[in-house]
C-alpha positions in Angstrom: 130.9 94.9 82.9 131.2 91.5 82.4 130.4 90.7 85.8 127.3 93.0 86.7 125.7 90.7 82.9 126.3 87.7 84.4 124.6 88.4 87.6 121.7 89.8 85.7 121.1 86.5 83.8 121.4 84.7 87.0 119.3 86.7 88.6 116.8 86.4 86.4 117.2 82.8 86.1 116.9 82.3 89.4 113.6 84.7 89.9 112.0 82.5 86.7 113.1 79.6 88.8 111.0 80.3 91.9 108.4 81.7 89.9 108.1 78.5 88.2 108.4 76.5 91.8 105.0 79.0 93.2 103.2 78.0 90.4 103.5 74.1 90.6 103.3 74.2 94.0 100.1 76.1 93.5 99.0 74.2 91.0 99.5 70.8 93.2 97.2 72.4 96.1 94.4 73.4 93.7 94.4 69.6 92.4 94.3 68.1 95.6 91.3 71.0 96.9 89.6 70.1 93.8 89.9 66.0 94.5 88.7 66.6 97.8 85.7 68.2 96.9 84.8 65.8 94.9 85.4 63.0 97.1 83.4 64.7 99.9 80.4 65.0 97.4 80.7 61.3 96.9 80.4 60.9 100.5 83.9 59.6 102.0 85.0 60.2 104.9 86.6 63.2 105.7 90.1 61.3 107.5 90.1 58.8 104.3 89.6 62.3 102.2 93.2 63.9 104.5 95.2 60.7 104.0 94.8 60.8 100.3 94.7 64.1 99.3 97.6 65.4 102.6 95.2 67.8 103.4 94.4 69.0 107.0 91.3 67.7 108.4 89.9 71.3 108.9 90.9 72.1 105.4 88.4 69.4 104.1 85.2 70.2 106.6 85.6 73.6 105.3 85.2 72.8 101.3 
């Protein structure tokens, strides 16, 4: 009994774990999309754009 408890909570723990992982993960592409956009309306260019944001090249010319 004890047993099949404790794998529940880590189980859940570790689903709430990942879960949390996605999201900031997530989070850290949308920032550097967003940056990019606006660094490509300013006008820079699109390998100075990749180096700063770690973007792919092709990622950028399609925003």
């Amino acid at each position: 009994m004890y047993d099949s408890s404790q794998k529940y909570k880590w189980d859940n723990q570790n689903t709430l774990n990942y879960a949390m992982t996605e999201g900031i993960e997530k989070g850290k592409l949308e920032e550097a999309l967003a940056i990019a956009r606006e660094l490509k309306k300013e006008g820079l260019a699109i390998e100075f754009i990749a180096k700063t944001t770690k973007l792919f090249v092709d990622v950028i010319e399609k925003l």
